[in-house]
KOLGU-4560 file (N, C-alpha, C; in nm, 3 decimals, padded with zeros to 5 digits):
<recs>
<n_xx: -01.613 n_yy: 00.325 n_zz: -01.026 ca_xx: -01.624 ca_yy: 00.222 ca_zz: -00.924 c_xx: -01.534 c_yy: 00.263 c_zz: -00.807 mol: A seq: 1 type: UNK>
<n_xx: -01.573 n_yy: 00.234 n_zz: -00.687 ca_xx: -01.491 ca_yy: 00.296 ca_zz: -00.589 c_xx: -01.391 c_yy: 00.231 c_zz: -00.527 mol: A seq: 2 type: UNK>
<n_xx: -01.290 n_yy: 00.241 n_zz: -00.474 ca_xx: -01.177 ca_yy: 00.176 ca_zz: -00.448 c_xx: -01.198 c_yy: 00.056 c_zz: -00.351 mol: A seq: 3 type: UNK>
<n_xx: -01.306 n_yy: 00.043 n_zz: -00.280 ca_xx: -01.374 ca_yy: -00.091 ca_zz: -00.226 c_xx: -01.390 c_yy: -00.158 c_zz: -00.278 mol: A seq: 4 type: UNK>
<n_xx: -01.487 n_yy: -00.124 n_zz: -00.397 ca_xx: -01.545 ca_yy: -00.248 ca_zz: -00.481 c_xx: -01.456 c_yy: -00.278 c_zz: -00.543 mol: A seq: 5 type: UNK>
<n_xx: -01.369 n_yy: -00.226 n_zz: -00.567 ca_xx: -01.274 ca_yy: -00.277 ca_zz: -00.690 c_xx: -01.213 c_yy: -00.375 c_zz: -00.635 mol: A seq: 6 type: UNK>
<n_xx: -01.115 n_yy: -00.396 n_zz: -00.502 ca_xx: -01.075 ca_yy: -00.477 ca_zz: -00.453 c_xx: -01.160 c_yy: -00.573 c_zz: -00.382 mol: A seq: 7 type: UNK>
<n_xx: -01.315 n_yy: -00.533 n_zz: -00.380 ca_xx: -01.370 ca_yy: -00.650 ca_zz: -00.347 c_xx: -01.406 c_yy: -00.815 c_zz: -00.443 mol: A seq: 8 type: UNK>
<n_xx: -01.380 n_yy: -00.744 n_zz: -00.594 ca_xx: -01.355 ca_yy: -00.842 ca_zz: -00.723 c_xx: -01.319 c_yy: -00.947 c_zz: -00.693 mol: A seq: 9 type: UNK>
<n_xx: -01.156 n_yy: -00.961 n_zz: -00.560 ca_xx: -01.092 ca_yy: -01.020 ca_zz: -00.572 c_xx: -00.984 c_yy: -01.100 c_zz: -00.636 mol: A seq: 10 type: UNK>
<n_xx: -00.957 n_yy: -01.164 n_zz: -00.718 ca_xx: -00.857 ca_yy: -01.192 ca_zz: -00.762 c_xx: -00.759 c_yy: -01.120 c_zz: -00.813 mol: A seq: 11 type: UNK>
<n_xx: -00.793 n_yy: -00.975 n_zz: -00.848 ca_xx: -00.692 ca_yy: -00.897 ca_zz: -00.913 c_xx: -00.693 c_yy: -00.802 c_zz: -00.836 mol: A seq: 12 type: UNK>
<n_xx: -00.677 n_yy: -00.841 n_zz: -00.691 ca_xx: -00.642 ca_yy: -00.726 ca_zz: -00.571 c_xx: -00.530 c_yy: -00.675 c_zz: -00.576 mol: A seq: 13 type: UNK>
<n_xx: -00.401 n_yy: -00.798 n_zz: -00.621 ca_xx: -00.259 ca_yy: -00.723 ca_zz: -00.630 c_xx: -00.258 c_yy: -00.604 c_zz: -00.748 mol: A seq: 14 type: UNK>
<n_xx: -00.337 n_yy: -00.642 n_zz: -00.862 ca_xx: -00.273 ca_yy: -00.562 ca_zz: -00.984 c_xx: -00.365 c_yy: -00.394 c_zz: -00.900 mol: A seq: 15 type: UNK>
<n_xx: -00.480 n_yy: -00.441 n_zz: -00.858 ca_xx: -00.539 ca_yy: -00.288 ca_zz: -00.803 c_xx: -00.452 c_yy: -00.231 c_zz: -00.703 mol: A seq: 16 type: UNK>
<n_xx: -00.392 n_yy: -00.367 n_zz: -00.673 ca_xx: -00.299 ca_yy: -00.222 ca_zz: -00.515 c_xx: -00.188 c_yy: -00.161 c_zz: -00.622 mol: A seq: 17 type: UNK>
<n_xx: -00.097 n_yy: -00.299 n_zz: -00.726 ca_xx: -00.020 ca_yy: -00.193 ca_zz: -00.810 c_xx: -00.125 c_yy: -00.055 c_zz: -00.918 mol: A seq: 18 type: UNK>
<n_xx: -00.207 n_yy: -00.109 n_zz: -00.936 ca_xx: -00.257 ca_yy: 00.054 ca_zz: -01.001 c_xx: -00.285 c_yy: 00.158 c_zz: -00.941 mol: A seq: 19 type: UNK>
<n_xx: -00.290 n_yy: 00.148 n_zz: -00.811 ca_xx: -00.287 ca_yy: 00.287 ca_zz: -00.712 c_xx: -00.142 c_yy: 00.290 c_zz: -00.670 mol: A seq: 20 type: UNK>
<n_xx: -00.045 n_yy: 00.224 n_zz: -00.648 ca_xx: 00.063 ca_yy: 00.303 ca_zz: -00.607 c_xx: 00.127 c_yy: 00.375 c_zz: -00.785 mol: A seq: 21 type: UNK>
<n_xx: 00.103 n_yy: 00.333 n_zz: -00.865 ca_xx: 00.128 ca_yy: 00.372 ca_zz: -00.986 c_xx: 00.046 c_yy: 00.496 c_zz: -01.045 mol: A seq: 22 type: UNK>
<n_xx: -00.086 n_yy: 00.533 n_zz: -01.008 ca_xx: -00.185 ca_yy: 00.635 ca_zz: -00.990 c_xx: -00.147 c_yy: 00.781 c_zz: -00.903 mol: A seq: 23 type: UNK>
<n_xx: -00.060 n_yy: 00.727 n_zz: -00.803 ca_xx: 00.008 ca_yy: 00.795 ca_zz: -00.692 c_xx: 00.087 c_yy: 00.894 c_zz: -00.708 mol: A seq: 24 type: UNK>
<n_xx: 00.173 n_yy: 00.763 n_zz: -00.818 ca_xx: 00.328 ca_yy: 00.822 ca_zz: -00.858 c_xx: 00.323 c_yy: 00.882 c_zz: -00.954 mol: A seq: 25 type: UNK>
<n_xx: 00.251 n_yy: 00.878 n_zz: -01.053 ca_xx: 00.193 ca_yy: 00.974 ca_zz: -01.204 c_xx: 00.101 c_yy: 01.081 c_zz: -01.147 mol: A seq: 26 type: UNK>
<n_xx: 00.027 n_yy: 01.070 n_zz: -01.068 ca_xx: -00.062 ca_yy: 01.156 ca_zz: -01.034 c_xx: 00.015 c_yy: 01.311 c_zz: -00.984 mol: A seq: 27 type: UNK>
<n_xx: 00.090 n_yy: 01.279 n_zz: -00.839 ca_xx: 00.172 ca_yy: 01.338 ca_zz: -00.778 c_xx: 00.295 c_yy: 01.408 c_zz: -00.889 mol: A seq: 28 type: UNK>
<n_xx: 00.284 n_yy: 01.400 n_zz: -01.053 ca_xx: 00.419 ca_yy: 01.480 ca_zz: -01.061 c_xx: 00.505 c_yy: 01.517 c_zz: -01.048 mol: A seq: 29 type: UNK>
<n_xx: 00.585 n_yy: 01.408 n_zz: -00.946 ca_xx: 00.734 ca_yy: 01.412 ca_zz: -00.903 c_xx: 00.817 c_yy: 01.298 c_zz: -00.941 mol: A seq: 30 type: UNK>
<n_xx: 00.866 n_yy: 01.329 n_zz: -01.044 ca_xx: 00.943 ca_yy: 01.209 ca_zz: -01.103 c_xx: 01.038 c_yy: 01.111 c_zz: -00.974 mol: A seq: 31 type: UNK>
<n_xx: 01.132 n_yy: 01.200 n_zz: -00.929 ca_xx: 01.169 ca_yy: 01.138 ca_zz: -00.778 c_xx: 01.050 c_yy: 01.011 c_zz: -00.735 mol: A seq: 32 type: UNK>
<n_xx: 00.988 n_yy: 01.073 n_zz: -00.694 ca_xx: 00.863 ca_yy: 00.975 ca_zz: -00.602 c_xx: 00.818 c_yy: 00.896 c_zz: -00.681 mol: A seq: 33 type: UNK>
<n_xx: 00.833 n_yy: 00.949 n_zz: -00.807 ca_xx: 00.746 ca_yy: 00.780 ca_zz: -00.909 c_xx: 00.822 c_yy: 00.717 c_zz: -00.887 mol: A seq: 34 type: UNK>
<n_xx: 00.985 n_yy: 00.736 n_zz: -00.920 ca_xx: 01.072 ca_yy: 00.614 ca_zz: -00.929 c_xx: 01.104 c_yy: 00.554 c_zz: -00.790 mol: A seq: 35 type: UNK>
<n_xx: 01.115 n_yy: 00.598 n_zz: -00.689 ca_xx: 01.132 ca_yy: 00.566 ca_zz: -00.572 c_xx: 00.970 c_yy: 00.446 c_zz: -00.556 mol: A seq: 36 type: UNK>
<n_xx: 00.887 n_yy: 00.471 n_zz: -00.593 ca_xx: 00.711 ca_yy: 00.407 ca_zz: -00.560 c_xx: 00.758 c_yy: 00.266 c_zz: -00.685 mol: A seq: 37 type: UNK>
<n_xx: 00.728 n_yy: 00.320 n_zz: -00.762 ca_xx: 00.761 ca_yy: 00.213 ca_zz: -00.871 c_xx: 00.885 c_yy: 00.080 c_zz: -00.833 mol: A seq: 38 type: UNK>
<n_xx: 00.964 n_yy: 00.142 n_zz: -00.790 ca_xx: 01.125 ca_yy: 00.029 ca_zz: -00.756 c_xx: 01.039 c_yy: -00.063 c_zz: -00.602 mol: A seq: 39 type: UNK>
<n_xx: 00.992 n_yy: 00.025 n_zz: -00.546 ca_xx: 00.995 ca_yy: -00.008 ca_zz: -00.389 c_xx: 00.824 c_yy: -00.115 c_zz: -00.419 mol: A seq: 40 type: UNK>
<n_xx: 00.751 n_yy: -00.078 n_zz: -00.454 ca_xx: 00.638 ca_yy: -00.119 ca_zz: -00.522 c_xx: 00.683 c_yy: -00.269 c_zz: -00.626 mol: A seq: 41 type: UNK>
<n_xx: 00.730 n_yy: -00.269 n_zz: -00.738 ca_xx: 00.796 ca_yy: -00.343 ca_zz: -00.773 c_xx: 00.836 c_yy: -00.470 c_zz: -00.686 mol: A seq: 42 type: UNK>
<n_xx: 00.923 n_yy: -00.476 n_zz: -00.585 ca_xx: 01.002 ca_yy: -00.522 ca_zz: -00.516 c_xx: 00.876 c_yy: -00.606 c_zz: -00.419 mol: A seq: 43 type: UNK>
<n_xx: 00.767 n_yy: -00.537 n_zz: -00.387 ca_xx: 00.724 ca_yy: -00.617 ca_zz: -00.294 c_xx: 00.586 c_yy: -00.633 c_zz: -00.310 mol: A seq: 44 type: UNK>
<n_xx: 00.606 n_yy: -00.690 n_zz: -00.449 ca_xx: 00.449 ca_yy: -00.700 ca_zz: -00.485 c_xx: 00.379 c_yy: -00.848 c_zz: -00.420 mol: A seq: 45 type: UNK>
<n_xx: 00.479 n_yy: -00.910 n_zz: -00.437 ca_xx: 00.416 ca_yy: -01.077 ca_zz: -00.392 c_xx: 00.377 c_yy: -01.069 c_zz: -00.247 mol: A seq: 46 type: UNK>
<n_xx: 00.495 n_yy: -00.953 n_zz: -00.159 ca_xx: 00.481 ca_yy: -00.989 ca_zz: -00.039 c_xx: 00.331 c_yy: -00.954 c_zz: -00.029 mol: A seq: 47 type: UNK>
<n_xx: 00.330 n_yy: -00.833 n_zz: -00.054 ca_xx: 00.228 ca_yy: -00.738 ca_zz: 00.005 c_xx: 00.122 c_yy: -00.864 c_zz: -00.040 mol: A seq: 48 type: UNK>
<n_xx: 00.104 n_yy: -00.928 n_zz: -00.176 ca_xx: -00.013 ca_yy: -01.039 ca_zz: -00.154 c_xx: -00.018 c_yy: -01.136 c_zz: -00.081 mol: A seq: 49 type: UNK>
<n_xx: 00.088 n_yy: -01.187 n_zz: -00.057 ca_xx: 00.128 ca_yy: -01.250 ca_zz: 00.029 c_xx: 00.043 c_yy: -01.228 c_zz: 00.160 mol: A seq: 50 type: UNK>
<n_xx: 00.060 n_yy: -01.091 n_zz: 00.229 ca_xx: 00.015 ca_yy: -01.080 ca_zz: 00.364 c_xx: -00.123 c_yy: -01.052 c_zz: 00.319 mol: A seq: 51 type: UNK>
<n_xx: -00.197 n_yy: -01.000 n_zz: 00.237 ca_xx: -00.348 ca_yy: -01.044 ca_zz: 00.217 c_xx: -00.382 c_yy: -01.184 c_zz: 00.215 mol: A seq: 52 type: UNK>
<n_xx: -00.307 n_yy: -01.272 n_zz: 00.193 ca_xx: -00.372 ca_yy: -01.403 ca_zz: 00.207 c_xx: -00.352 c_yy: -01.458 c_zz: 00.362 mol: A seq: 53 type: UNK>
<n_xx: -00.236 n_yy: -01.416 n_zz: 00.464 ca_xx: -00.225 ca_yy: -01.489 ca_zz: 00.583 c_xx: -00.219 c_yy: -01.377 c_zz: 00.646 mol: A seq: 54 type: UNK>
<n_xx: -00.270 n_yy: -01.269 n_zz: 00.672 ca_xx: -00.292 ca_yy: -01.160 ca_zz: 00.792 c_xx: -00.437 c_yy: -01.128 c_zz: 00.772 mol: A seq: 55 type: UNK>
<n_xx: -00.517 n_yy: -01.154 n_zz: 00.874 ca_xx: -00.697 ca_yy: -01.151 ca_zz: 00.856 c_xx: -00.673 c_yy: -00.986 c_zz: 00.892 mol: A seq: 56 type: UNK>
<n_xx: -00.776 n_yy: -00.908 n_zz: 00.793 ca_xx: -00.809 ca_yy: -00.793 ca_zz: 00.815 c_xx: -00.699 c_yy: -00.723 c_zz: 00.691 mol: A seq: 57 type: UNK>
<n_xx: -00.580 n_yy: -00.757 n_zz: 00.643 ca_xx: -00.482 ca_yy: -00.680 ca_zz: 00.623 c_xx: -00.561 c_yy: -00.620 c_zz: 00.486 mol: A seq: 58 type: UNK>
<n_xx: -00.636 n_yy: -00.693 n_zz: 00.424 ca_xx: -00.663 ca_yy: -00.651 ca_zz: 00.267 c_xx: -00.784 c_yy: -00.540 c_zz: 00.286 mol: A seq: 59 type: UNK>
<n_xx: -00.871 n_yy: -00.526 n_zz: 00.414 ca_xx: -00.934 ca_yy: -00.399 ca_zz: 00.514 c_xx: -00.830 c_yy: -00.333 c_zz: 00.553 mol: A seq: 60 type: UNK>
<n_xx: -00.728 n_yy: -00.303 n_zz: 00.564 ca_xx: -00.674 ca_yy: -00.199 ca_zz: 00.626 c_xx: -00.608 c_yy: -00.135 c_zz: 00.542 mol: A seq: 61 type: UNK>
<n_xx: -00.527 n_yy: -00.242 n_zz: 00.396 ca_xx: -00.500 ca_yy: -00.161 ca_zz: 00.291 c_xx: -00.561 c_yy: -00.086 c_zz: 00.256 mol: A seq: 62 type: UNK>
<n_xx: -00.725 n_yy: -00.142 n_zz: 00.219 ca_xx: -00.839 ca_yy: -00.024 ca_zz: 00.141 c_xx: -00.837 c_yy: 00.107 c_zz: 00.205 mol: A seq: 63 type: UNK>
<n_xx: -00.836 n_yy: 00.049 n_zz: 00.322 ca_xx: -00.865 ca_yy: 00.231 ca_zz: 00.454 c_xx: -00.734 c_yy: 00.258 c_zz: 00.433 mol: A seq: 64 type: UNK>
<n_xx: -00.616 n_yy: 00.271 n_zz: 00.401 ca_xx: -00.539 ca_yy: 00.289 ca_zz: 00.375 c_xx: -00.530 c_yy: 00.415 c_zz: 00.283 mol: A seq: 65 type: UNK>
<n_xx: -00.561 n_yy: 00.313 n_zz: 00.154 ca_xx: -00.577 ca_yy: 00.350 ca_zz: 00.051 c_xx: -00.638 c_yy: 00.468 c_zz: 00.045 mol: A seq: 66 type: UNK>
<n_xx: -00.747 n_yy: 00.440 n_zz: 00.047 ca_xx: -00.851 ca_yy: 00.561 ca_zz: 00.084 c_xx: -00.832 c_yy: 00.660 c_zz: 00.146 mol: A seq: 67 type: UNK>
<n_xx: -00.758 n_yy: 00.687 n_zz: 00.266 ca_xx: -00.732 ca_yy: 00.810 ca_zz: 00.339 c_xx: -00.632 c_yy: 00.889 c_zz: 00.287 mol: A seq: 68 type: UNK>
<n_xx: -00.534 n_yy: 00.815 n_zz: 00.223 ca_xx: -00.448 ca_yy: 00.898 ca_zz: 00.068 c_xx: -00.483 c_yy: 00.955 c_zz: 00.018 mol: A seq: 69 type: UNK>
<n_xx: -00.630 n_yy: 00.850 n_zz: -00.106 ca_xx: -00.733 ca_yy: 00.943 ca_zz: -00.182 c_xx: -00.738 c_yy: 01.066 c_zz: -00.125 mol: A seq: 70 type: UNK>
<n_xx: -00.823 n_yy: 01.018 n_zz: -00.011 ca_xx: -00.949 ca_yy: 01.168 ca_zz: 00.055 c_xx: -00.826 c_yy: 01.301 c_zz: 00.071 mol: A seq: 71 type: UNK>
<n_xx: -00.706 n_yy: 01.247 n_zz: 00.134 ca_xx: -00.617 ca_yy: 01.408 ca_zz: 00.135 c_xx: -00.612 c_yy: 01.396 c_zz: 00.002 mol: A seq: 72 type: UNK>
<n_xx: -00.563 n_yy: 01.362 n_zz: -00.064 ca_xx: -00.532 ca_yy: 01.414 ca_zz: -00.207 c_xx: -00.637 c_yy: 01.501 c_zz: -00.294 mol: A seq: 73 type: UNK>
<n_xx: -00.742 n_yy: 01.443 n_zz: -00.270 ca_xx: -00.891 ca_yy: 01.489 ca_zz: -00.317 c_xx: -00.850 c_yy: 01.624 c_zz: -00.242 mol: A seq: 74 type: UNK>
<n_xx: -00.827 n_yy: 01.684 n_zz: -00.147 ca_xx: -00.878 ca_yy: 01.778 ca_zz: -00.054 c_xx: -00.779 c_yy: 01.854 c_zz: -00.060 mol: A seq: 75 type: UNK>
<n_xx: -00.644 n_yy: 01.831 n_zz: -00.132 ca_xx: -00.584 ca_yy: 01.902 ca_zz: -00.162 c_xx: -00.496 c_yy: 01.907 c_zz: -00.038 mol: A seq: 76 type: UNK>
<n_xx: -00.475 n_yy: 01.842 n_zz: 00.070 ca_xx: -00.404 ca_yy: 01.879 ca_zz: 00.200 c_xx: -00.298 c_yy: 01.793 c_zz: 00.185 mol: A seq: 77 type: UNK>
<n_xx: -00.204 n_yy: 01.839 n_zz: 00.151 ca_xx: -00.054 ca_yy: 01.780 ca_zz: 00.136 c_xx: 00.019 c_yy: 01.728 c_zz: 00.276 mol: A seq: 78 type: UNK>
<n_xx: -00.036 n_yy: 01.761 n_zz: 00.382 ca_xx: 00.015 ca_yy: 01.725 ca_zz: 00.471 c_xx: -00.078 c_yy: 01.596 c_zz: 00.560 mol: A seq: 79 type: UNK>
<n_xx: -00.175 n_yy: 01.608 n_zz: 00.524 ca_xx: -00.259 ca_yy: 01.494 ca_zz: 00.537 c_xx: -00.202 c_yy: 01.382 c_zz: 00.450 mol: A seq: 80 type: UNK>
<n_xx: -00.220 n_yy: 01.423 n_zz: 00.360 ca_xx: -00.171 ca_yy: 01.258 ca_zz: 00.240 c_xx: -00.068 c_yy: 01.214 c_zz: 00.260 mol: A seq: 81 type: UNK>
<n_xx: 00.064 n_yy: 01.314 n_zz: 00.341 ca_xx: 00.203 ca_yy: 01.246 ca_zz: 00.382 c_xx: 00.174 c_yy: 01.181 c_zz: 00.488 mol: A seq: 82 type: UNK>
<n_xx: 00.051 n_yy: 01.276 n_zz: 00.598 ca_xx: 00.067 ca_yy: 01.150 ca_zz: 00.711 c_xx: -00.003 c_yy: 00.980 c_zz: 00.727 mol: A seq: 83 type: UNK>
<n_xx: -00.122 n_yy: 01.029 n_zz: 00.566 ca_xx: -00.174 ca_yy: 00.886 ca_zz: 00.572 c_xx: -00.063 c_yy: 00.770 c_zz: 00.460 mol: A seq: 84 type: UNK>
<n_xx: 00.037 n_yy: 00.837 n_zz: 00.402 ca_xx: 00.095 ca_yy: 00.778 ca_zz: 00.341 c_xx: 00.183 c_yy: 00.733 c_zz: 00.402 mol: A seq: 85 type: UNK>
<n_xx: 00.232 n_yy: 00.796 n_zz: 00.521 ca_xx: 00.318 ca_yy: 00.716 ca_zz: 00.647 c_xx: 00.278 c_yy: 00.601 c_zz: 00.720 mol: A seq: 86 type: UNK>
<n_xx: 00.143 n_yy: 00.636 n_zz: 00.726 ca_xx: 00.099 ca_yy: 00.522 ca_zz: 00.827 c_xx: 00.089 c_yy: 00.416 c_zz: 00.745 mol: A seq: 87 type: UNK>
<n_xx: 00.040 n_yy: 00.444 n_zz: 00.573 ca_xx: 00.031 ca_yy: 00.287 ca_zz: 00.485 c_xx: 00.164 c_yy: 00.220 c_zz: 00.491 mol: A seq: 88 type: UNK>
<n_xx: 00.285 n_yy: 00.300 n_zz: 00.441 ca_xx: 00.416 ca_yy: 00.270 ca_zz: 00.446 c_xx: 00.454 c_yy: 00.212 c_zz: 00.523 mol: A seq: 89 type: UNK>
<n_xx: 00.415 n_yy: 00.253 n_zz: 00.701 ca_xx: 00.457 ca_yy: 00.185 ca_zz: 00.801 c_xx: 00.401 c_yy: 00.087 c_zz: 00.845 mol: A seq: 90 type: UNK>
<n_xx: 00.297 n_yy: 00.054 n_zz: 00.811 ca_xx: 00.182 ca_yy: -00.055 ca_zz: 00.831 c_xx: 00.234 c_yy: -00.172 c_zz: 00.737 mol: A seq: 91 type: UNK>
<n_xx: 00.277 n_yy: -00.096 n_zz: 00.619 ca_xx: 00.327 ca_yy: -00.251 ca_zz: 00.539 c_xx: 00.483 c_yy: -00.298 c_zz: 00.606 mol: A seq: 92 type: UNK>
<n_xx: 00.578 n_yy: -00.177 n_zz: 00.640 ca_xx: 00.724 ca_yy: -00.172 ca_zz: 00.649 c_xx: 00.718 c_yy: -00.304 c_zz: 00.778 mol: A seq: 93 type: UNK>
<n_xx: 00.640 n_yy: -00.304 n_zz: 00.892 ca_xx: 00.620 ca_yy: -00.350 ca_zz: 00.976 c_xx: 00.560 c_yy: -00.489 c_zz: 00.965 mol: A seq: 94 type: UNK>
<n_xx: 00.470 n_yy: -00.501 n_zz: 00.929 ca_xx: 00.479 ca_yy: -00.670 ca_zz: 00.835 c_xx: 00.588 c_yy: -00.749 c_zz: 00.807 mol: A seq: 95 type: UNK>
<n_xx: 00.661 n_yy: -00.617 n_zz: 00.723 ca_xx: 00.766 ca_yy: -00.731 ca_zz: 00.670 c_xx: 00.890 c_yy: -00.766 c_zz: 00.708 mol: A seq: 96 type: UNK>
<n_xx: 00.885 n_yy: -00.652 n_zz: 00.844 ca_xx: 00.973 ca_yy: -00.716 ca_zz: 00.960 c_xx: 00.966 c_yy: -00.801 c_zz: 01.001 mol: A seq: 97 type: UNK>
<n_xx: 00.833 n_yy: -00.805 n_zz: 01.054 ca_xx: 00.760 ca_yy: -00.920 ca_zz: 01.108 c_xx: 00.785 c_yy: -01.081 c_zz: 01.082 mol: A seq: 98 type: UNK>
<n_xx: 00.793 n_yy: -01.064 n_zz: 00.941 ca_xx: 00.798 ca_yy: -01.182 ca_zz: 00.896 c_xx: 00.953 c_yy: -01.261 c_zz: 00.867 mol: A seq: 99 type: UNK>
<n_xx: 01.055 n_yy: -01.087 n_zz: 00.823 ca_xx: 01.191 ca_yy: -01.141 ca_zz: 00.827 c_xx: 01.245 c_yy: -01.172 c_zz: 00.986 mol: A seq: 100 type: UNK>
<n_xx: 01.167 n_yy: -01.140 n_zz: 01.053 ca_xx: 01.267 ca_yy: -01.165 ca_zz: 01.165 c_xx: 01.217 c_yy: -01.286 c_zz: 01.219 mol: A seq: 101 type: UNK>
<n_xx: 01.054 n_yy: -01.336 n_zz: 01.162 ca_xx: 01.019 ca_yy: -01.478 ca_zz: 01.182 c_xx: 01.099 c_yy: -01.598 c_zz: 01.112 mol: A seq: 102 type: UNK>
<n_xx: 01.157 n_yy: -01.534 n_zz: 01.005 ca_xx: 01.235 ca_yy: -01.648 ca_zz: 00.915 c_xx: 01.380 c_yy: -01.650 c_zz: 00.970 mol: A seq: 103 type: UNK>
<n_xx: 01.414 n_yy: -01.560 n_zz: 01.001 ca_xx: 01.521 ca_yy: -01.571 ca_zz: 01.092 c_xx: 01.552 c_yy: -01.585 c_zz: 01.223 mol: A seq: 104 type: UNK>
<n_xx: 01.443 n_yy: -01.648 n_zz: 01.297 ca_xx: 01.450 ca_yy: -01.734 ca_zz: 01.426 c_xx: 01.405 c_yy: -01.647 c_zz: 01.504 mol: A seq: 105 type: UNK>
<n_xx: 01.397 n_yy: -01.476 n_zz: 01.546 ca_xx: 01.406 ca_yy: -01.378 ca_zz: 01.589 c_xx: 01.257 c_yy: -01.384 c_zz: 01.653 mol: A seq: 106 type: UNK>
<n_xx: 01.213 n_yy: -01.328 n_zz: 01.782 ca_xx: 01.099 ca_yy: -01.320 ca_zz: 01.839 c_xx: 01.049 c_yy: -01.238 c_zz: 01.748 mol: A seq: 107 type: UNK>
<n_xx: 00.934 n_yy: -01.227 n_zz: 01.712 ca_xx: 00.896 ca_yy: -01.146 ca_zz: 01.643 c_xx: 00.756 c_yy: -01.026 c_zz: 01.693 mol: A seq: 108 type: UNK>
</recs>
């Protein structure tokens, strides 16, 4: 089943986003990076559902996200998968600025 449909199920969108960052981190063979994915993953599981329920589009941009990881990884281009893994990273990192600096009075 392809990484669309799966999250198109719905209700168990969080546990599919945790089974790909967990897919990632086992896949990739770098103990470093599992534990670093796993802790950091861990930590912001609610948010990240969180912003699928009140950011329109966000649970579309994870998938393409997602997906452009896959496709370098599939393709073997290590430098592709770091840069689409930057942009997921920074796409979420930026959210959750977003939102701490909304709870803390801060223009956001």
């Amino acid at each position: 089943m392809s990484l669309t449909a799966r999250y198109a199920r719905g209700p168990r969108r969080s546990s599919i986003d945790q089974e790909f960052h967990e897919l990632v981190a086992t896949t990739a063979g770098n103990a470093t990076l599992a534990s670093m994915l796993a802790g950091v993953s861990s930590r912001t599981t609610r948010g990240r559902a969180w912003r699928g329920v009140v950011e329109a589009g966000a649970t579309e941009c994870t998938i393409a996200e997602h997906a452009a990881i896959l496709e370098a990884l599939r393709a073997r281009d290590p430098l592709l998968a770091e840069a689409a893994a930057l942009v997921h990273v920074s796409t979420t990192e930026s959210w959750f600025r977003r939102v701490l600096e909304f709870e803390e009075g801060e223009p956001a």
